[in-house]
C-alpha positions in Angstrom: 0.0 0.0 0.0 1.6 3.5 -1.4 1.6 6.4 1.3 0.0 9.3 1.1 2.8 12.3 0.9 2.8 14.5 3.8 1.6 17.9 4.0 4.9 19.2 4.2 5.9 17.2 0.7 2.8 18.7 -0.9 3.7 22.3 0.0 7.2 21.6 -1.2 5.9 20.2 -4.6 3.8 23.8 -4.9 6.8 26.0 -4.3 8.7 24.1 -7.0 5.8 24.1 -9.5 6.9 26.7 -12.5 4.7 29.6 -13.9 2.4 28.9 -16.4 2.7 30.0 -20.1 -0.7 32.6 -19.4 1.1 34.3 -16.2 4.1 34.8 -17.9 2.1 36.9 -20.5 0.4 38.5 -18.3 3.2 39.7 -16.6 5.4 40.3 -20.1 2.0 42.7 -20.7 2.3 44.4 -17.7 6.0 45.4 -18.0 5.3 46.3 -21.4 2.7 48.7 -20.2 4.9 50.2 -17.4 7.6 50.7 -19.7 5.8 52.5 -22.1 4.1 54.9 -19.7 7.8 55.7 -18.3 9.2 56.3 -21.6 6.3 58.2 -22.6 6.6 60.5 -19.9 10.6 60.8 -20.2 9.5 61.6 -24.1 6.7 64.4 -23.5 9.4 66.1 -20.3 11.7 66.4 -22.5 10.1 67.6 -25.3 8.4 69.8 -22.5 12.0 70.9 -21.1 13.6 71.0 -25.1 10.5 73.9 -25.9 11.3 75.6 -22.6 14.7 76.2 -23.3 14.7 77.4 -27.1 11.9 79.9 -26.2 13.9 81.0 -23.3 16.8 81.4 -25.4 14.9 83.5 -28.3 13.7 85.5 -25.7 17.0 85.8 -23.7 18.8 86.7 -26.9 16.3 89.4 -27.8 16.7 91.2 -24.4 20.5 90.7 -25.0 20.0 92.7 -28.4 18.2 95.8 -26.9 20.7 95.7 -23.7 23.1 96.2 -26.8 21.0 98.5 -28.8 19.8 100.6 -25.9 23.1 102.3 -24.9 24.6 103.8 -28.2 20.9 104.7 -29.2 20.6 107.0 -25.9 24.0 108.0 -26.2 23.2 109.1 -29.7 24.1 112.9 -30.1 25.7 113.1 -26.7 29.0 115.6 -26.2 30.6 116.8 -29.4 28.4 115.3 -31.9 24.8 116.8 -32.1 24.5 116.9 -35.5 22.5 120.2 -36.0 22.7 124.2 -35.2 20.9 123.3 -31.5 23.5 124.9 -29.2 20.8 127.7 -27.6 18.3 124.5 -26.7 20.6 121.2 -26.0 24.2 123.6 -24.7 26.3 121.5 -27.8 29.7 122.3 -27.2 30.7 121.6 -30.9 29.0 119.9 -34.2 30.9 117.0 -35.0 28.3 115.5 -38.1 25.3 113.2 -38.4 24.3 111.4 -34.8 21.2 109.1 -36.4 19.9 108.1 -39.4 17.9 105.0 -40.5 16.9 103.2 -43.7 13.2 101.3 -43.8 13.7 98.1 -45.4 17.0 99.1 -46.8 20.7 99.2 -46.0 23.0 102.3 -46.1 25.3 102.5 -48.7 28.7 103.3 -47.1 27.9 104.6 -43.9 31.6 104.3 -42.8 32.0 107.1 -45.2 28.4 109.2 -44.3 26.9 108.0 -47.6 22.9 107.1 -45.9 21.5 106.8 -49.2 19.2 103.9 -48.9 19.7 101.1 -51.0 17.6 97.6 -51.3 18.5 94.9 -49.7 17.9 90.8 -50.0 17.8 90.8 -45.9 14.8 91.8 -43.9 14.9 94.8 -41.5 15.5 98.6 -41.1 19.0 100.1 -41.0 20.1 102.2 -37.8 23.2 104.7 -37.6 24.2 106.1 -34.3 27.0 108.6 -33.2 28.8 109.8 -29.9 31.2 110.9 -28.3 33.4 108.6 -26.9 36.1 110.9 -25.1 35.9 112.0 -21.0 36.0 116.0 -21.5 35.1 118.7 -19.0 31.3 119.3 -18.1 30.7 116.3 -20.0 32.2 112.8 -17.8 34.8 112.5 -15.4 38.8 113.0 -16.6 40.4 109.9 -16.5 37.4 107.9 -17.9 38.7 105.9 -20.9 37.1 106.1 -24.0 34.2 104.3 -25.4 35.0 101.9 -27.7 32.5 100.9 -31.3 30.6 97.8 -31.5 33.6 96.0 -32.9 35.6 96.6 -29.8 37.8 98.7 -31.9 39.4 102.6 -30.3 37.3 105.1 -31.6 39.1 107.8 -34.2 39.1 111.3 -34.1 37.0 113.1 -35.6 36.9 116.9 -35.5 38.6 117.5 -32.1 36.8 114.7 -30.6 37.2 111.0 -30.1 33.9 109.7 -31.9 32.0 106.1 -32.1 30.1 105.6 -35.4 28.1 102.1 -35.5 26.0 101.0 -38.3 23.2 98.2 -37.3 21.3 96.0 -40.1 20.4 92.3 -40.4 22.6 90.2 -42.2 23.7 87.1 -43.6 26.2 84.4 -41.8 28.5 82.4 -44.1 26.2 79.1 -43.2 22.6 80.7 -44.6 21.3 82.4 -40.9 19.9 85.8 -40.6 22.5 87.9 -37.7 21.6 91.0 -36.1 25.4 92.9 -37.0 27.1 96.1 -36.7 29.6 98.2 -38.7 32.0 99.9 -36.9 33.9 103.3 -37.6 35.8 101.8 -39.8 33.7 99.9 -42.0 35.7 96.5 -43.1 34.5 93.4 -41.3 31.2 93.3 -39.7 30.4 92.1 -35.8 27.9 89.5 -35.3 26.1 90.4 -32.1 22.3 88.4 -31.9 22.0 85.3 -34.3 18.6 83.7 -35.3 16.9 87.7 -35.9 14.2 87.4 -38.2 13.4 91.7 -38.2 14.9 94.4 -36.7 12.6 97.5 -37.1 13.1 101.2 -35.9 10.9 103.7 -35.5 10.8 107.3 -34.3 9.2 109.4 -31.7 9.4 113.3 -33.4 9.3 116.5 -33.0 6.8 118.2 -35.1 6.4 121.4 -33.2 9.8 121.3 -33.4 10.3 120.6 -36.9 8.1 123.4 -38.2 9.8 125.8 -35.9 13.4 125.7 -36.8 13.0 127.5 -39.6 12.1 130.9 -37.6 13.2 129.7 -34.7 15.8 127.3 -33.7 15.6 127.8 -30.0 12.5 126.1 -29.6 13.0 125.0 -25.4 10.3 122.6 -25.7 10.7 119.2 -27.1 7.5 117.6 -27.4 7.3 114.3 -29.6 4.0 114.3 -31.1 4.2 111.5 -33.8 5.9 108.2 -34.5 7.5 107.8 -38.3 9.3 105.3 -40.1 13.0 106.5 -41.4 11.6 106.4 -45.1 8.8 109.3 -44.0 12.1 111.3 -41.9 14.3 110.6 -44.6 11.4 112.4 -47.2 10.9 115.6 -44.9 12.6 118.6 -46.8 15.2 120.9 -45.0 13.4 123.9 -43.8 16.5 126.1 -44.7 19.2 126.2 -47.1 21.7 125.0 -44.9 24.2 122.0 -44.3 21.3 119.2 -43.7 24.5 117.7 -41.2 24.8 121.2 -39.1 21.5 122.1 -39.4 18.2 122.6 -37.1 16.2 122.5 -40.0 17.4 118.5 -40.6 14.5 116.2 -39.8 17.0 113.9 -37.9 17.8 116.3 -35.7 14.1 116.3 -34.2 13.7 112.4 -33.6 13.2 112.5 -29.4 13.1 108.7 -29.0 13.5 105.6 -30.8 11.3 102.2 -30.8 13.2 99.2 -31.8 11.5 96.0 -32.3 13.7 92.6 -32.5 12.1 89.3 -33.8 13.6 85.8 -33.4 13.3 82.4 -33.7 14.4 79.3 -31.9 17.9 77.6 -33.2 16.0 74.4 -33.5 13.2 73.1 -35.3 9.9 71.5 -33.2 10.5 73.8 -30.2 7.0 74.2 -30.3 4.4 71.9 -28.0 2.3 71.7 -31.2 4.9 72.6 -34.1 2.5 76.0 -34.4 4.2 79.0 -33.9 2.2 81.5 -32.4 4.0 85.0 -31.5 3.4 88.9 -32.4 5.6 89.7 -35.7 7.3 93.6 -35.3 5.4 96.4 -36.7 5.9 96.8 -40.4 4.4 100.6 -40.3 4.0 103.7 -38.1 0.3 102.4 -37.0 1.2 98.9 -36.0 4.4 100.1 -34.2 2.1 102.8 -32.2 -0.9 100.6 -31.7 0.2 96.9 -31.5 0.5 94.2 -33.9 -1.8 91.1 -34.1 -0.7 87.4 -33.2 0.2 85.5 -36.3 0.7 81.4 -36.4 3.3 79.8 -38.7 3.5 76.0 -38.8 7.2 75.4 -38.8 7.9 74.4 -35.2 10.0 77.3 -34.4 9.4 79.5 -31.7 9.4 82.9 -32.2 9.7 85.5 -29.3 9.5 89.3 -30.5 11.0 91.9 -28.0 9.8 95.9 -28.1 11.9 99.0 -26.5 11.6 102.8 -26.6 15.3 104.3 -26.2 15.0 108.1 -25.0 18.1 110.1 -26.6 19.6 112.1 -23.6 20.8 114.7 -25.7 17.1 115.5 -27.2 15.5 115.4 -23.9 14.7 117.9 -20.8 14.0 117.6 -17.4 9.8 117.0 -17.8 9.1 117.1 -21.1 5.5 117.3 -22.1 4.9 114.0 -24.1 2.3 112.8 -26.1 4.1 109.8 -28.0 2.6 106.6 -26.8 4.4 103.5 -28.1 
């Protein structure tokens, strides 16, 4: 007669038994689940994290641009080189030549050599010119203080009987295809890269009508009041008032520009930094109207991110204590 095994033989047998063919999908199943739902995630943080960062770095590098924009344009006119007859309004200590001009959708011809006739161009964007003083002299900055240099880090020259910093700012094209915000220095030759990836740099200007319509009977006009905003084509159009030098004169349109708005567009370095691949942003202002009263959001369904970055740059040498202002950007 066989005996029966004992409970603790049975018990034994179960723990050695293996898995069956159904658990063993089941559990494959599972993993396969849990895998997928931690890659997923991984996938769609990262993708999360990639769009962050690109439209953080457009955004970075536009405030970058008008950090490097903002100071020339300010200084534009200051010390020696105020560019018009406005001693009795602004206390010029001498007129050194031109201190801004612009192009609208143009480029200068050779403003290294004070040529601003306006020529096309097969990059987007306006044109901007800016001069100033770059020299420590009494009343004006502290002696000792060294000179300003241009945007290419180069000494500025003298010019007249005082050290002067001439930069010329325009879109470009790099060597490898991409659009770079770039400047010209005094002495023309290579051009510095400053902001890569801008798609439009536009520039537009708070003026002096009043002004404007004054300096032809009277120069010493002690208010400055902008009342309008124009594009550099509509300045560049306005006729001199008198028969003077337009580059020493009060009459000169240029000489009347209070402020300037500057507008910087760009887009992400890489393709699908957008959650959707829709690029949704607010493109600059390609007239006076849309630079006074807003543009409207536009999509473009390329995956790069666009950020678009607005300024208004006050020149000191045009303003007054309180002036009485009626521009609104």
């Amino acid at each position: 007669m066989t005996a029966r095994p004992t409970t603790r033989v049975r018990a034994r047998a179960l723990r050695q038994r293996g898995r069956t063919l159904v658990e063993l999908l089941i559990a494959i199943v599972l993993s396969l689940l849990i895998v997928s739902a931690v890659g997923s995630l991984y996938y769609f943080t990262s993708q999360s994290a990639r769009t962050a960062q690109q439209s953080s770095s457009a955004e970075e590098r536009g405030h970058t641009g008008m950090f490097l924009l903002g100071e020339p344009i300010m200084m534009a006119g200051f010390g020696n080189v105020n560019s018009g007859a406005l001693s009795t309004r602004f206390g010029a200590v001498a007129l050194q030549g031109p201190h801004l001009r612009a192009c609208t959708n143009a480029r200068f011809n050779d403003p290294a050599n004070l040529d601003f006739t306006c020529v096309p161009s097969a990059t987007p964007g306006d044109a901007l010119f800016v001069a100033f003083q770059a020299e420590s002299a009494a009343g004006i900055a502290p002696q000792g203080t060294q000179p300003l240099r241009d945007c290419t880090g180069a000494n500025a020259p003298l010019i007249g009987d005082a050290l002067t910093v001439r930069n010329a700012y325009s879109i470009e094209q790099t060597a490898g295809g991409a659009l770079e915000l770039q400047c010209l220095g005094n002495g023309g030759g290579q051009r510095q890269g400053l902001i890569r990836d801008v798609e439009d740099f536009k520039v537009y200007f708070a003026f002096d009508t009043a002004g404007y319509n004054r300096a032809g009977v009277n120069p010493a006009n002690f208010t400055v009041q902008p009342s309008t905003l124009l594009t550099a084509a509509q300045i560049n159009a306005m006729p001199v008032v008198q028969n003077e030098d337009p580059n020493t004169s009060a009459s000169n349109a240029w000489n009347h520009v209070v402020a300037v708005l500057v507008c910087l567009q760009l887009r992400a370095t890489e393709a699908g930094s957008t959650p959707d691949g829709v690029s949704r942003y607010r493109p600059c202002p390609q007239n006076e109207v849309e630079a006074a009263t807003g543009t409207a959001e536009v999509a473009v369904n390329d995956g790069f991110a666009r950020r678009t970055v607005v300024q208004v740059f006050t020149l000191r040498a045009r303003a007054q204590a309180a002036p009485a202002s009626q521009f609104q950007p």
